[in-house]
N, C-alpha and C positions, 0 to 999 in steps of 0.2 A: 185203419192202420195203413195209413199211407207214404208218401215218400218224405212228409215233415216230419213225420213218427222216427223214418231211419235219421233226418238232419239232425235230431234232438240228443239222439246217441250220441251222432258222433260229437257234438258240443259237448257232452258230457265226458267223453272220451277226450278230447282235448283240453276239458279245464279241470277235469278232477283225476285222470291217468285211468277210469275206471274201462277197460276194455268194452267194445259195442259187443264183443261173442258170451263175453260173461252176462252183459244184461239183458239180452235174449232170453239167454238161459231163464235168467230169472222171470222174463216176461213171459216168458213161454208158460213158467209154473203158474205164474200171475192169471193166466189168462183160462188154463186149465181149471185152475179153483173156483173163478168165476162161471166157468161153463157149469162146473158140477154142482155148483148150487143152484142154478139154473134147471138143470136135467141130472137128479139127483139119481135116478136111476138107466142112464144110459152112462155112467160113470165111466165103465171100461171101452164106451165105442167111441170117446170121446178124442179130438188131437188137433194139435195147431202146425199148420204148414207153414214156414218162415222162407220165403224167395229173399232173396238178398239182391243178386240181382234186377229184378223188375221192383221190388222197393215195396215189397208186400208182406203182409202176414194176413194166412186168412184158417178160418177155425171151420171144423167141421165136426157133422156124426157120422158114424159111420151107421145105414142102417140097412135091412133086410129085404131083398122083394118078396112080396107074399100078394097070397090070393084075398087075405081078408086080416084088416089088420086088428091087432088085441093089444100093443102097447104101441102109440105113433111115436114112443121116444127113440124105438129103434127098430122101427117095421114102418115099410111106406108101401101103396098100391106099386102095379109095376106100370101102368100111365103117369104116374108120377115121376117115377125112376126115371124115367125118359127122358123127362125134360134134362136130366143132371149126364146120363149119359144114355145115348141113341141103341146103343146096342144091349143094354140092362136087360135080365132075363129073369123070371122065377127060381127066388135062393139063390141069386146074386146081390152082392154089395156092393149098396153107394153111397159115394161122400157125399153127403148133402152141406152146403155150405151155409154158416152160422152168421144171423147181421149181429155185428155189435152192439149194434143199438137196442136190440132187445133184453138186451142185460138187466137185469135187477139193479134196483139201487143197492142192496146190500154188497150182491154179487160185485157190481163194479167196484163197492169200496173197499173191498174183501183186496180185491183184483191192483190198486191203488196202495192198499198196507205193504204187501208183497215186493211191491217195485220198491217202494220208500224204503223196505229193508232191506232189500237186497243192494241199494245205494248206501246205505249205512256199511252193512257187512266190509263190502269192498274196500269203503273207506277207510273202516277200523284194520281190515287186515292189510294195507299200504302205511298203512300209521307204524302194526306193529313190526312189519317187515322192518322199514325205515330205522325204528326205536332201536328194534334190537339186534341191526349191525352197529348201532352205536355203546353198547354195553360196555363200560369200562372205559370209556371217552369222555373228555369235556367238551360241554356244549354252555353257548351263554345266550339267555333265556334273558326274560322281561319278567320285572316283576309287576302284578295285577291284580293283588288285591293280599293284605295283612290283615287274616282274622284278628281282631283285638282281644278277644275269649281266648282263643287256643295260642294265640300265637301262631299260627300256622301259616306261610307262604304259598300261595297259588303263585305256579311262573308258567308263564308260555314260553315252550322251547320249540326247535324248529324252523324252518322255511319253506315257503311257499306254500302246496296246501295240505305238507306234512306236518303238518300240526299238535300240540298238544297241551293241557293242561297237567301241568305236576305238581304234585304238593310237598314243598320241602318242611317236614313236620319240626318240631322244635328241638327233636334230639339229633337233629342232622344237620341244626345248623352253628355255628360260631358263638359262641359265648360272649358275650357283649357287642356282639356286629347288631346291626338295625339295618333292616330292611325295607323304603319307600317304593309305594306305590310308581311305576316308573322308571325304578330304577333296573340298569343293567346288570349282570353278574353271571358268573361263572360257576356253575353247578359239573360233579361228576354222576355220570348215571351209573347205578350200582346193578340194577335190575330190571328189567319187562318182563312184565307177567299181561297175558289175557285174564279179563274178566267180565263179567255181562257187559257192563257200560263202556268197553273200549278197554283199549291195551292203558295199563296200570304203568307208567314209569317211575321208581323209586330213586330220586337224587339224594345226594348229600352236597353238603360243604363241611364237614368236616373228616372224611372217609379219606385214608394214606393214600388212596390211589389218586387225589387231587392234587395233593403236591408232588405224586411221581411225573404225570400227565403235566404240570406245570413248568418243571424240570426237563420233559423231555421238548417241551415248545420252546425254552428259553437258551436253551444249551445244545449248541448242533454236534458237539461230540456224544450228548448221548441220545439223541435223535438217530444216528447215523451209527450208533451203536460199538464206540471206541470205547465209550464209558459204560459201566452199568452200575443200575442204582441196584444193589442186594439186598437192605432190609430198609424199611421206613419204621419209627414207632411215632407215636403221635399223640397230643392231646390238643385238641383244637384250639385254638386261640393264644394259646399259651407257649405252648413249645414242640420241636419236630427234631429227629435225631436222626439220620441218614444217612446208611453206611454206601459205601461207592469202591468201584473198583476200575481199574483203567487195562483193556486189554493191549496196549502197545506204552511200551515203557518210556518212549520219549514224552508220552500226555498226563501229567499231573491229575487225575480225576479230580482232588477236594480244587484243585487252582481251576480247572477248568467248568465248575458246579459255581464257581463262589465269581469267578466273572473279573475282567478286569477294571481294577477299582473296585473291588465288589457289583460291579453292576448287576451282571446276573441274577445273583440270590437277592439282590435290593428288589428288586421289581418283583420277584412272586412274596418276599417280605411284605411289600406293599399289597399286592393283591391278597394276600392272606390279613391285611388288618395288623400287620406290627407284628405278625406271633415270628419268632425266633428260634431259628432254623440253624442245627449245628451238623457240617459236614464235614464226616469222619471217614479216614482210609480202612477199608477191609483189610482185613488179612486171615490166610488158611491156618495163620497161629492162634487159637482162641485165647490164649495167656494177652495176645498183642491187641488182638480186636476189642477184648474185655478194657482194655488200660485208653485204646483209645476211643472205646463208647462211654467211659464217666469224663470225657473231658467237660468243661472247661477245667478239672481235679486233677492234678499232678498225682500220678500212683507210683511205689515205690517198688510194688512184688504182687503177682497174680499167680496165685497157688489152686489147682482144679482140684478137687475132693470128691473121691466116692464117684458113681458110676451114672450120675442122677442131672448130669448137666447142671452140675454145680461149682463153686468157687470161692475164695477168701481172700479179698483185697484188704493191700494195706497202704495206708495214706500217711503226712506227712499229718502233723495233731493240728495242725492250723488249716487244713485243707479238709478234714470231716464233714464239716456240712457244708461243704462245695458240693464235694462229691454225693454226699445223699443230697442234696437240693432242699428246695423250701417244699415242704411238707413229704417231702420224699421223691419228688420229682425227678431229678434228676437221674437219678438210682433205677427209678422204676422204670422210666426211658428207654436205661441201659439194657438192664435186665431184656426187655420188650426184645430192642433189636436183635441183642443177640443171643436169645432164646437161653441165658444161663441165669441159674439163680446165685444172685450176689451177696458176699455175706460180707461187709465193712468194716475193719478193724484201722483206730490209729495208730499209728509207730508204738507210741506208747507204752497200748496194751498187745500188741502184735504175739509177743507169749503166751498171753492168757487166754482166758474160755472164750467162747463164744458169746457175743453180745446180738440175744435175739432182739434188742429194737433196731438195729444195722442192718436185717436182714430182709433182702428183697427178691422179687420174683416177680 
């Protein structure tokens, strides 16, 4: 254990961030396990001394001077003792110093597994530090390989030698998007969890926090926090509805979301694959919020009922299945954002009963 032993650290310190005091540590264990399989019974006299400065580590026993010895794992003559220290006495202790080289093949590998772990660990836990200040962030990741069975995406996210492999499973991703080998793309992390094999990162692409996180990169009002996005609902690929509020009255929120000339919302349109994004004004009126989350639908009257965050809209007869959508879309959007259940009636029948197929939640 010489002074290339400490240059090795710090190499490893320098290219992997894994501190030289942690892998001490860990050699230190490394080197103890090794000894005690060695000297399976001087177990507790057993220790490693680590100089930092002179660039050593050297092992020892600890053993006993005596007059006649019965275990030499941890008892030595006291003519012996002497050589190690000059003044050693009967029923005093001396370090006797341990060669390396006398290691066991097992012991050394034993000694070998240890290190390699203790390299592992470190890594996994820079990994998961890393991953999970990024929870609720987009990151864009490589893609590396398209189970053709599962469908399942493996992406490498990350930089430099924070690393990892994620698997964006088939219910997290876009409904009709296709994914190549190579290709770049933009994932939201949902989750990091620890698990045996390394921190676990769970993405999506199709999870609302990716078109808030997309909105807040592409729109410096609400980056900077003049705009706020209030409710997202969402179905991926298909449609997004996203209520916005503006805290200074001179900033348009939906003008300032939607970009001039539409630019704004065109680009995460485009990075979302086409799916169609409608951005509607908040308001502390729920009568007002409700009339302007069925838009593209012209509403005529929004009546709340009962104590149950419910309601009864009425539509123009030509505007009904605007307002529900193609198989209920739209409706259920609404419903979504802003957490009331919608019950849809046209002009029409606006006096009459209730029409439980209009009714959404």
């Amino acid at each position: 254990m010489n002074a290339e032993f400490f240059t090795a650290l710090e190499e490893i310190e320098r290219e992997k961030g894994i501190s030289k005091a942690y892998m001490l540590e860990k050699i230190n264990q490394a080197l103890l396990a090794a000894l005690k399989k060695d000297h399976p019974t001087a177990a507790e006299a057993l220790f490693v001394h680590v100089d930092e400065e002179k660039r050593k580590i050297e092992l020892y026993i600890q053993k006993t001077v005596v007059e006649e010895v019965e275990d030499p794992d941890v008892e030595l003559l006291l003519d012996e003792a002497k050589k190690y220290n000059k003044k050693a006495d009967l029923g005093d202790t001396v370090n006797v110093p341990v060669e390396t080289k006398r290691f066991g093949r097992i012991a050394a590998q034993a000694a070998k597994q240890v290190i390699i772990q203790g390299i592992r660990e470190a890594e996994r836990g820079m990994i998961f530090a890393e991953f999970t200040s990024k929870e609720h962030e987009i990151l864009t990741g490589q893609v590396t390989r398209v189970d053709p069975r599962s469908g399942s995406v493996s992406i490498r996210i990350g930089s430099g030698s924070e690393t990892t492999e994620a698997m964006l499973s088939p219910s997290e991703q876009v409904r009709g998007e296709t994914l190549r080998d190579g290709e770049r793309v933009k994932v939201y992390v949902v989750e990091v969890r620890r698990s045996t094999r390394g921190p676990q990162v769970l993405i999506s692409r199709t999870h609302p926090g990716l078109v808030k996180r997309l909105f807040e990169l592409e729109v410096p009002e609400i980056f900077d926090g003049t705009v706020e996005i209030i409710s997202i609902a969402r179905e991926a690929g298909n449609r997004t509805k996203m209520a916005v509020w503006s805290n200074d009255d001179q900033v348009d929120p939906v003008g300032a979301c939607v970009g001039p000339k539409g630019g704004r919302v065109a680009a995460i349109v485009g990075e979302l694959g086409g799916e169609k994004i409608d951005i509607i004004p908040y308001s502390e009126d729920p009568t007002a919020y409700i009339a302007a989350a069925l838009a593209p639908a012209q509403v005529l009257d929004v009546t709340l009922t009962g104590g149950e965050k419910s309601c009864r809209v009425v539509v123009p007869d030509d505007q009904l299945s605007l307002a529900i959508g193609k198989e209920g879309q739209n409706a259920r959007l609404a419903a979504r954002l802003t957490g009331y259940k919608i019950d849809i009636h046209p002009e029409t029948q606006a006096d009459g009963g209730e029409n439980e197929e209009d009714f959404v939640e």
